[in-house]
C-alpha positions as CSV (number, residue, x, y, z in Angstrom):
1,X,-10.3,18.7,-29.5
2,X,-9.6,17.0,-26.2
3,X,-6.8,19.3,-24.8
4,X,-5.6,16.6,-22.2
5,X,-5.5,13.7,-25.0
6,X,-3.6,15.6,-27.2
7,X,-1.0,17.1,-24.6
8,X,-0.3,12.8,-23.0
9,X,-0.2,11.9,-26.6
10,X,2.4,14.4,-27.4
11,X,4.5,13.7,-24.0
12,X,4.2,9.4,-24.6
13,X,5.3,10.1,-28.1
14,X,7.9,12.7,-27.0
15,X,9.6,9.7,-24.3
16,X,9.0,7.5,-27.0
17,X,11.6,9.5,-29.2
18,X,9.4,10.0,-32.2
19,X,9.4,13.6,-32.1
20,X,8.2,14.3,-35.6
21,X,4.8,13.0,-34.4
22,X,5.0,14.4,-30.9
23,X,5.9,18.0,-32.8
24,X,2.2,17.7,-35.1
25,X,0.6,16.9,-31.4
26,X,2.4,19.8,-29.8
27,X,1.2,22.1,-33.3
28,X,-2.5,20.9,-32.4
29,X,-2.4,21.8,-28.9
30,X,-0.6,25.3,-29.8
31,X,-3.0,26.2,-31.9
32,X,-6.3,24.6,-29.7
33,X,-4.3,27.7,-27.0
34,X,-4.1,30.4,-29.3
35,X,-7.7,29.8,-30.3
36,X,-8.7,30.3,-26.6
37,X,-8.7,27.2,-25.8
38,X,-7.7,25.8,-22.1
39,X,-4.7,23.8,-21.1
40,X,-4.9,19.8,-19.8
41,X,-6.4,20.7,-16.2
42,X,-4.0,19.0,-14.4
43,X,-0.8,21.4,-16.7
44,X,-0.7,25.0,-15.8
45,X,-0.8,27.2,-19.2
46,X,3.1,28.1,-18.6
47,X,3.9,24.5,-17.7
48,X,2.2,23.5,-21.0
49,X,3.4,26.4,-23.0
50,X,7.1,25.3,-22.1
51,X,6.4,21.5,-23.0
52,X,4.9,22.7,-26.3
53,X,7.9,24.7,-26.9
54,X,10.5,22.1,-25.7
55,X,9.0,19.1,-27.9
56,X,8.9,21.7,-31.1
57,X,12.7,22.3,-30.9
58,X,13.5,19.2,-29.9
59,X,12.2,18.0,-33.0
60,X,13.5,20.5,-35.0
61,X,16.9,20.0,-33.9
62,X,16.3,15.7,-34.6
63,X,15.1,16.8,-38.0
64,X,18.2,18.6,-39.5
């Protein structure tokens, strides 16, 4: 898993508003970090965290 793919994946789909597919990126890169996994190096782990966090319920809120 390339953290810093996934995370600019999930951001461009994110501005791009398709947020159910930015959501399955931001569920990859959640999990890649609760596996022990590091964050993009150039995203601090509470910068990332938040992102993660804000394009999960932003799409949850879109999907209703």
């Amino acid at each position: 898993m390339d953290p810093t793919a996934t995370y600019n994946a999930m951001w461009e789909l994110f501005t791009k508003e398709n947020y159910e597919e930015a959501a399955k990126h931001a569920r990859d890169l959640r999990a890649w970090l609760d596996n022990g996994g590091l964050p993009p190096p150039h995203v601090t782990l509470e910068r990332c965290e938040f992102v993660i966090r804000y394009v999960l319920a932003t799409a949850k809120l879109y999907k209703e």
